[in-house]
N, C-alpha and C positions, 0 to 999 in steps of 0.2 A: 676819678676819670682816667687817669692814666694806668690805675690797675685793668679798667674795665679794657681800655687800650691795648694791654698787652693781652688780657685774656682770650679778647675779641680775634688777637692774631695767633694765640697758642691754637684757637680752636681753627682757626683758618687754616692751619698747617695740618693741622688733625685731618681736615676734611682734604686737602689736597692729599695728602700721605694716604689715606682713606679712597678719595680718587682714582687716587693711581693704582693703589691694591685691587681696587675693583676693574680697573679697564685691561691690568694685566691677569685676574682672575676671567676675565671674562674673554680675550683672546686665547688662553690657554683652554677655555671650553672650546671657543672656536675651531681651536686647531684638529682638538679631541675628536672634533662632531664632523670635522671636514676626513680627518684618518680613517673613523669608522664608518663614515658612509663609501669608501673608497673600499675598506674592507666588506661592505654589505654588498657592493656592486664584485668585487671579486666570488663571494661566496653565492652570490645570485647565478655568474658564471658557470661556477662547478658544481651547483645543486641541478642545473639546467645541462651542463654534460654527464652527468651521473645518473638523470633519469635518463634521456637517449640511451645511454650507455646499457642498462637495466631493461630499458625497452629490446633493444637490441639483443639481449642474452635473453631475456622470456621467449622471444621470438625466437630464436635458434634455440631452445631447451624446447618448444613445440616441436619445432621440425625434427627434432633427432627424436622425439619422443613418438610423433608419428612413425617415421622412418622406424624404429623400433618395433612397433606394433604390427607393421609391415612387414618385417623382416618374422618376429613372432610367428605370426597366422603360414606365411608363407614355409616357415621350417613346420609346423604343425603340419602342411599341407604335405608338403615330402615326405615328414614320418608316418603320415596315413597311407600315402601311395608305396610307399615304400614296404610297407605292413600287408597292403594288398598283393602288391606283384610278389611276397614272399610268400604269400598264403596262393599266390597260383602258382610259382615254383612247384611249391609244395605239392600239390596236386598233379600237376603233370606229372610231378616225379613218381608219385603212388600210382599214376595210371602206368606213366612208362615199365614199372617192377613189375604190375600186374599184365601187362602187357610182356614180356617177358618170361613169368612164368609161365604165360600160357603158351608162348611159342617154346617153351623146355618140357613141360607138360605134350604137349602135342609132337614136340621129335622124339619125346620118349616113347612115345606110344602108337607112331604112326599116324601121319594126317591124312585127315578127311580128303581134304582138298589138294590133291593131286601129288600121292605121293609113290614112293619107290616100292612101295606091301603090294601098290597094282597093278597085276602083269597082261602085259598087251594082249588082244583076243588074238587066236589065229585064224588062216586062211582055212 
């Protein structure tokens, strides 16, 4: 009887000892669970500033990317006009030389239209 006495308090100790590992096992979860839900709330924060963030640069890579294509068409548009008023430069210039010639053409040779070769009638 008296073995069974002390066994019955060896195991009583067990289970307190046992007890207590467990309720200090089980607050060191607690703490764990409480740290990392503080860390999921921090990181919920700056996964939620990060999209904004992300939205905010798509959104200005549009606009510059319009603005681009804007600026594009619009230089396209100048080098066209640019290319025309060069090619009617051009033209008037060829008319002006020919125009030219013909007025060196005609003092070399006396003009039609009212020149010094024509001598007054007289009385």
């Amino acid at each position: 009887y008296i073995q069974s006495q002390k066994e019955l308090q060896d195991v009583k100790k067990d289970l307190t000892s046992t007890k207590m590992e467990i309720t200090m096992f089980q607050t060191q979860q607690k703490n764990k669970i409480s740290e990392l839900q503080q860390h999921k709330k921090i990181l919920k924060k700056e996964v939620i500033e990060l999209r904004t963030k992300l939205e905010n640069a798509n959104s200005e890579l549009g606009a510059i990317k319009h603005k681009h294509e804007q600026t594009y068409l619009q230089t396209a548009q100048e080098r066209q006009k640019s290319a025309l008023l060069e090619r009617y430069v051009e033209k008037i210039e060829s008319q002006v030389k020919v125009q030219q010639n013909m007025m060196e053409m005609m003092s070399a040779s006396g003009s039609v239209y009212g020149g010094a070769s024509v001598a007054p009638m007289g009385d």
